[in-house]
N, C-alpha and C positions, 0 to 999 in steps of 0.2 A: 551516380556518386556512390563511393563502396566505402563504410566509415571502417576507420581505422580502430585497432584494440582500445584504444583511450578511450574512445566516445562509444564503442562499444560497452564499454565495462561501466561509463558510466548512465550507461540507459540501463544496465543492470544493477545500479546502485539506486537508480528510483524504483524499478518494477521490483527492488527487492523489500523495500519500504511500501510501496504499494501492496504490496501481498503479506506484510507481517511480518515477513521471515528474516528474525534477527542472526540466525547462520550463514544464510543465504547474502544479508546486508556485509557480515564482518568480510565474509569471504573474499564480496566485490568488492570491497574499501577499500583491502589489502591490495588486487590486482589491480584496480586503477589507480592507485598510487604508485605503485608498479610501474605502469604502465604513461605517469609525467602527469596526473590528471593530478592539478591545485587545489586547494582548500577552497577556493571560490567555486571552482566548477563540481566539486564534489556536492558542497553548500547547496546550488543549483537543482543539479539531480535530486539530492533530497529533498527541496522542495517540491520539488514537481510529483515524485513520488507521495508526498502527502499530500498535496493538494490531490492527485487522482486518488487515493487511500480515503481522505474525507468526501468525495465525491461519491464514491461509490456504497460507503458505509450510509452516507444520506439515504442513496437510492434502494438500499438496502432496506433500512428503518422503516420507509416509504410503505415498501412492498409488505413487509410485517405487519405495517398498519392495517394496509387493504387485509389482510388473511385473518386478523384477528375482528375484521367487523364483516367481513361476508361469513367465517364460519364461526359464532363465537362458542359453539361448545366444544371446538380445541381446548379450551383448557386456558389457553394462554393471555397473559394479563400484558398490558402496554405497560407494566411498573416491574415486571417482573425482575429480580436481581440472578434468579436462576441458581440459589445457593437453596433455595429448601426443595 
């Protein structure tokens, strides 16, 4: 199966939300719209892109945890806001 521009553009409007990048996001929005993709299916993508964006941020979190209790004279605090 070889997807077309539409479902293309719109797997690039969740990996674009998956990865933060609100440039990357307007870009793809604009070309699958472009490209006939609906406000439902757009809706879609972007959830899917967040829910793999919250997934990975978890696993993220996760792993911070473990580095901050196997080494803890990193420095680094589990509260830390990262502004001082």
């Amino acid at each position: 199966m070889k997807l077309d521009e539409r479902g293309m553009r719109l797997i690039a409007v969740g990996a674009s939300v998956a990865a933060n990048c609100q440039v990357c996001l307007e870009t793809n929005l604009a070309r699958a719209k472009e490209c006939g993709a609906d406000e439902d299916e757009i809706a879609q993508a972007i959830w899917v892109g967040r829910m793999i964006r919250k997934g990975t941020a978890s696993k993220m979190d996760e792993y911070i945890g473990s580095l901050i209790q196997a080494v803890p004279d990193l420095g680094l605090r589990a509260d830390c806001d990262c502004e001082s």
